[in-house]
N, C-alpha and C positions, 0 to 999 in steps of 0.2 A: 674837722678836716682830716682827711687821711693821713697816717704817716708811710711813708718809707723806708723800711730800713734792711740793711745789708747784712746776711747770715755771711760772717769772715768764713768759716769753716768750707761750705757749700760753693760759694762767692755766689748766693744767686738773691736777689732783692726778692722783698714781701712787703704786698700792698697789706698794712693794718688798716680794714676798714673800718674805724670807729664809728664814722655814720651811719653804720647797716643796725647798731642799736644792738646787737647780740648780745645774750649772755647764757652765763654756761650751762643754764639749766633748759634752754632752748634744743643742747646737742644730745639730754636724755634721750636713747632709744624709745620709742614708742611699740616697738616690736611686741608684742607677748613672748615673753620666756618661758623657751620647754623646759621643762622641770626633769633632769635626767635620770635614770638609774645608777648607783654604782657599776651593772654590770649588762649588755646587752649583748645575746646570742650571737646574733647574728653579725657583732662588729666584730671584723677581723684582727685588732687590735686589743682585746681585751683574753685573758686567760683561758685556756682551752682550745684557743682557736689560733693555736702559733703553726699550724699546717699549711695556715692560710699565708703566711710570711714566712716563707723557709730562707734557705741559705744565710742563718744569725749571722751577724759580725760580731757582734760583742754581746756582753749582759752583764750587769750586776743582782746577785739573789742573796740573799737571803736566807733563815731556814725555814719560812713559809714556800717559798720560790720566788720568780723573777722581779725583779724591782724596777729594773731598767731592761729594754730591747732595744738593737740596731738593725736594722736590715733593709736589703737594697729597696731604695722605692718602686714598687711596683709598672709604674706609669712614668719613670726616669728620662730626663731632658736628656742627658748624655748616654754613650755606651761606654759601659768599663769595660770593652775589647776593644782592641785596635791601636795602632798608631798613632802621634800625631804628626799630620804629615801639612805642612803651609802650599797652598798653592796661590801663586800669581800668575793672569793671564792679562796682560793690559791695565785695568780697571778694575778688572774680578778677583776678589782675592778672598780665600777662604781657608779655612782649617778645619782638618776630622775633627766632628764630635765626640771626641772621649772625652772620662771625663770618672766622677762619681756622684752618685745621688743617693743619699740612703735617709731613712726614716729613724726619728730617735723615737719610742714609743716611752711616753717619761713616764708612766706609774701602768699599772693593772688596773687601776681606778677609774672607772668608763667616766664620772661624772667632774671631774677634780678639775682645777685649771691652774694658771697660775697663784693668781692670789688666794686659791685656797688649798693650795695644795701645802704640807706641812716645809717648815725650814731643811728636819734632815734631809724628803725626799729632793727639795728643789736644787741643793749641795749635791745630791748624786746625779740630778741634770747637766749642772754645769761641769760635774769633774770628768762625766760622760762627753759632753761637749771639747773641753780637752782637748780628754784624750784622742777622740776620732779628728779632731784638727791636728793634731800633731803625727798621726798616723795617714792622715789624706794627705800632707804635705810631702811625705815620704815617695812619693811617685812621681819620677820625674816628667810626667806629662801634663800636670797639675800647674798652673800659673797662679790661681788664685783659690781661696776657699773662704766661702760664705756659710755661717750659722744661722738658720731664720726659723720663724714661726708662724703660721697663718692659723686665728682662731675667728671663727665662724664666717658667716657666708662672705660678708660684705671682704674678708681680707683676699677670698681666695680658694678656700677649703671647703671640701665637703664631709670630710670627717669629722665627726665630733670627739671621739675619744682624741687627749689630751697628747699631741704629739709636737714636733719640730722636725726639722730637715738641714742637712749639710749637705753641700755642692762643692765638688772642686773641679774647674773648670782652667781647659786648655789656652787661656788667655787672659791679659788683666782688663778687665773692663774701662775705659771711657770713663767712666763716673768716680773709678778708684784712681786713678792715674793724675786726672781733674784735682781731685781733693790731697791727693799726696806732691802734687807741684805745689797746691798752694800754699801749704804747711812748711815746704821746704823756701818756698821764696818768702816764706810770715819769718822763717828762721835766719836767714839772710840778712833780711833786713835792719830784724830787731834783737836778734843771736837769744830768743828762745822758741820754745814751743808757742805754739797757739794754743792748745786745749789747756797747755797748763797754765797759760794767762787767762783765759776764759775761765779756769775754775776757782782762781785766784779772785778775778773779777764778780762770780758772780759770787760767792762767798761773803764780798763785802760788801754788795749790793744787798742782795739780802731778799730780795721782792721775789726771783720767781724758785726758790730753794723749795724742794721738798721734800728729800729728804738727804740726811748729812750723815752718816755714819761713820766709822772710822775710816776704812779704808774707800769709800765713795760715795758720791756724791750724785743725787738725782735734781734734774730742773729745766722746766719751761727755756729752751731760748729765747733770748732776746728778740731774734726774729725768726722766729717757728713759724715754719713751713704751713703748720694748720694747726688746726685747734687743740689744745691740748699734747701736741705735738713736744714729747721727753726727751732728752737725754741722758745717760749715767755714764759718767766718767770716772775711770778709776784716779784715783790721788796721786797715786805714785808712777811717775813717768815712766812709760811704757811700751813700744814700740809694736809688741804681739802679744793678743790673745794665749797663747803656748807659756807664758812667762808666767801667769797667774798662779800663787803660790797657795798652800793648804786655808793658814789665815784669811788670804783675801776670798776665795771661794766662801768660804762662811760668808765673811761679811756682804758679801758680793749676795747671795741668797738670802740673807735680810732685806736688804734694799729693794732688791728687786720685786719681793715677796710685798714688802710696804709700798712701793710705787704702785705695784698694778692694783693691790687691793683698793686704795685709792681711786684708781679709776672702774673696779669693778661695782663698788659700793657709792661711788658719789654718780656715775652715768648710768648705773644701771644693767652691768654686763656687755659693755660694747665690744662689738667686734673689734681684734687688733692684729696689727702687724709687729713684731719687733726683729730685727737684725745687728746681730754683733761685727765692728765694721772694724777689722784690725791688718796691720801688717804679715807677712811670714816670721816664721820661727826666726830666719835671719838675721829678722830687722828690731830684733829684740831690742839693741842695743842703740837704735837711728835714735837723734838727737829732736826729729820732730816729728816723725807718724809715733803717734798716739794714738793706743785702738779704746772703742768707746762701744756705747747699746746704743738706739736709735729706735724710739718706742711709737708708733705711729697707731691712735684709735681711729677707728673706720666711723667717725662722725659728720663728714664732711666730702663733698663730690669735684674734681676738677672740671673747669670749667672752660668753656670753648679762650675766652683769653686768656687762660695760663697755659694751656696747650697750643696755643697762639704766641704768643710773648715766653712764655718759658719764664714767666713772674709770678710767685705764689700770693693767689688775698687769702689772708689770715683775719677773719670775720670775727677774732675773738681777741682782746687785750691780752698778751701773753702771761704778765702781771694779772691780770683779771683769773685768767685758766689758773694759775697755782693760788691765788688766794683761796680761791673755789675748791681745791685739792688739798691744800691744808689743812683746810676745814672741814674733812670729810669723817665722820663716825664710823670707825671699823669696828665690829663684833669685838668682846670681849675673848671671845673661842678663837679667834684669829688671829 
């Protein structure tokens, strides 16, 4: 029979379809895998070709050269000129698009991804990441900012050289507003956090853990959204992204470096989504938004009734998906 069960964090239920029989080696890509170059001419992202990306924001180099590039996205949802200016008419209510979009270009290496990109370089991602969030929030047009990553077609992207994007957008969205009421009314009620009950909980649960490092903590929820669907939560109560000290950075690129490998080596290279979901610099200090990752592999399609209902089926025992990822063989070189 199917279960039901309520993601607290999200507050949105998931059909677990146990009778659809899935298992986890059914959501291997079947794709052929391009086999990539270290380095391709013609990608505007790779060395030599930084004409093609001018107006840098930042970089970390090296004495070979650049390690890390920022610069504005080419194709950007918002404008970084202008006002932001609120208008109401009635019913119509809008705001100027400003805003920021920039591209993090995380290595020279055309071919590298996550999970196999080295620990120092993926430490210079994240202290990269940071910093441009602490410096997007600086702008007081800026209501929110978002870290994400789209790799390969199914997420979103058409580029293959190994990159990410930061947004900081003139409004808080709906979905963050949503999740920060609910965290504030879990606190109320129960005068703690939720994620830090959550990570407490699943700690001595013990079934969807996969990986525990010192300072966090990667694992299947309990009612994931889809399949194979991660979380990593840092351990130490946290309120923003911006707070993340030199230690937890390391550690923080272990983890993450071990989760995805996981999913690159047990599915086969799947496309993925990931998104770091945190408060402002501010809210460092809030008793219940805790910012966290949010790992989403591109294994699975929504369906006319979950865009119907606004109910996710999750076709895979979430307990089942981290068994399956525990148990995954990573290279020796890795």
């Amino acid at each position: 029979m199917p279960e039901l069960r309520l993601n607290l964090i999200t507050r949105e239920w998931v059909i677990i379809a146990r009778e659809k029989g899935k298992r986890p080696e059914d959501f291997i890509s079947a794709r052929e895998k391009k086999r990539l170059p270290e380095f391709v001419e013609t990608c505007p992202f790779c060395p030599g070709n930084e004409s093609k990306t001018p107006d840098e924001q930042y970089r970390i180099r090296d004495e070979k050269g650049w390690k890390i590039r920022v610069v504005p996205n080419k194709f950007a949802v918002l404008s970084k000129e202008g006002e932001r200016r609120r208008t109401n008419t009635g019913l119509k209510k809008s705001v100027n698009g400003v805003g920021t979009h920039e591209v993090i270009i995380e290595t020279p290496v055309h071919n590298l991804t996550t999970a196999t990109m080295p620990v120092e370089q993926l430490k210079e991602v994240i202290q990269t990441y940071k910093d441009r969030f602490i410096e997007i929030y600086k702008d007081p047009r800026i209501e929110h900012v978002i870290i994400f990553k789209n790799n390969g077609p199914a997420s979103g992207t058409t580029i293959e050289h190994p990159h990410s994007q930061i947004a900081g957008i003139p409004v808080i969205p709906l979905q963050i507003r949503s999740r920060i009421e609910n965290a504030m009314r879990f606190f109320d009620d129960t005068g703690e956090c939720l994620l830090c009950k959550t990570i407490n909980d699943e700690i001595t649960d013990g079934a969807r853990i996969l990986s525990n490092t010192e300072h966090f903590v990667s694992f299947i929820p309990y009612a994931a959204l889809s399949p194979f669907h991660i979380w990593i939560f840092p351990k130490r109560h946290s309120g923003s992204f911006s707070d993340l000290r030199s230690e937890e950075i390391w550690d923080l690129s272990i983890n993450l470096k071990s989760t995805m490998a996981k999913l690159y080596y047990g599915l086969e290279h799947p496309d993925f989504n990931y998104v770091i979901r945190s408060g402002k610099p501010g809210n460092t200090d809030s008793e219940f938004i805790h910012w966290y990752i949010g790992i989403v592999p591109r294994v699975a399609m929504a369906s006319g009734f979950e865009l119907g209902s606004g109910m996710y089926i999750n076709p895979l025992m979430p307990e089942i998906s981290a068994e399956f990822l525990r148990g995954v063989r990573i290279p020796a070189n890795e």
